[in-house]
C-alpha angles and dihedrals in degrees: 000000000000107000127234090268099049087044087049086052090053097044098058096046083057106055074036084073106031092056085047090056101059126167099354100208086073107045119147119262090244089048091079106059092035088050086054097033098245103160088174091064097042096062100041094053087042090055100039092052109019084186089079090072086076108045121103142203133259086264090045098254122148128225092247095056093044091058099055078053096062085046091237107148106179089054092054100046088044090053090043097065090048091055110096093191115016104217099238094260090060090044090059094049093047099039103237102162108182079053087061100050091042084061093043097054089055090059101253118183104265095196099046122140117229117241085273105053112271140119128237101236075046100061096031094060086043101051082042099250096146090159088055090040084060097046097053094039083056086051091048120250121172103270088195095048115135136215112253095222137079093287097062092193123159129200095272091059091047092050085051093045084051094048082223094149088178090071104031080059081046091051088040100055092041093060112272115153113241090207090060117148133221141159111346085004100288124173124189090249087067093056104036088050089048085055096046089235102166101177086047086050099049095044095054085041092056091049096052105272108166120243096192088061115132127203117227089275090060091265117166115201084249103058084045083061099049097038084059102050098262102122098161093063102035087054092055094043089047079058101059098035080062099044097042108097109250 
């Protein structure tokens, strides 16, 4: 049975995708073979007009972008090396650092939203870029920033939806609230407690992450652990939200 994390991850590739898509009617020419994984045409229509590196979607998405979407590595790294200058937004997906302080030094807005509605330090924990989440976190970018989408996920509920423990302890220290909210009031305790995700638990535990919180249907933690087949922890989670002071 996947587990809420592993659905929350889903779900966002896949709006990923469908706010990438845009208007279909008028995709960019590189869109269709990237949208069918079809590494051949790519490069065949990459090599023979350069010019389409550069085109973007309805929603301003780039084909390189697009194409870490989609999760098609080969694509991205393929497209990469035909880029002459990443956008910063492509440079955090892809984890170009020197692009990144190059952008930083010219005073780029750190807490900019992409076309699609998500933040840098966003994308950057999502597509697993921690050195590029630091470096942005020392620069100081907004740790509680949220998307502008539908999602509104912020990095903390990327970082859960990624099990990387290392940067959820990176947001953590840097500021970032364990109780944030985002779509259906969802907190990273929910989904790291419908995951069974002890050491992500206890982090976010250990942080203050609050064990009474509810989701917009009225869901403990410890109901998301149960619910899931993790008895153990929902037990134990069932134990201090009883024993916290309301």
């Amino acid at each position: 049975m996947p587990t809420l994390t592993s659905c929350c991850r889903v779900l966002m590739t896949l709006l990923l995708v469908c706010l990438a898509n845009g208007a279909l009617a008028a995709e960019p020419t590189l869109f269709a073979p990237i949208k069918r994984n079809d590494i051949v045409a790519l490069r065949l229509l990459a090599e023979q007009n350069p010019t389409l590196l550069t085109e973007r979607s309805d929603q301003g998405v780039s084909p390189l972008l697009f194409a870490a979407y989609n999760e098609r590595p080969e694509m991205v790294d393929f497209l990469r090396e035909r880029i002459r200058e990443p956008s910063f937004f492509e440079a955090c997906v892809v984890g170009d650092l020197p692009a990144i302080r190059r952008f930083l030094a010219l005073g780029t807005n750190i807490d900019q939203r992409s076309p699609d509605g998500f933040t840098p330090i966003g994308l950057a924990v999502f597509f697993r870029q921690p050195a590029v989440a630091k470096l942005l976190i020392d620069a100081g970018a907004d740790v509680n920033a949220k998307a502008s989408n539908t999602l509104q996920v912020a990095p903390i509920h990327a970082a859960v939806a990624r099990s990387d423990l290392a940067t959820l302890q990176l947001l953590l220290e840097a500021g970032a609230n364990p109780d944030l909210t985002q779509q259906r009031l969802m907190r990273p305790i929910h989904e790291a407690s419908a995951a069974g995700n002890l050491p992500v638990v206890a982090m976010l535990l250990f942080y203050g992450a609050d064990v009474q919180a509810r989701n917009e249907e009225g869901k403990l933690p410890s109901e998301f652990a149960n619910q899931a087949g993790h008895q153990a922890l929902g037990k134990r989670l069932a134990i201090m939200a009883l024993d916290r002071p309301n």
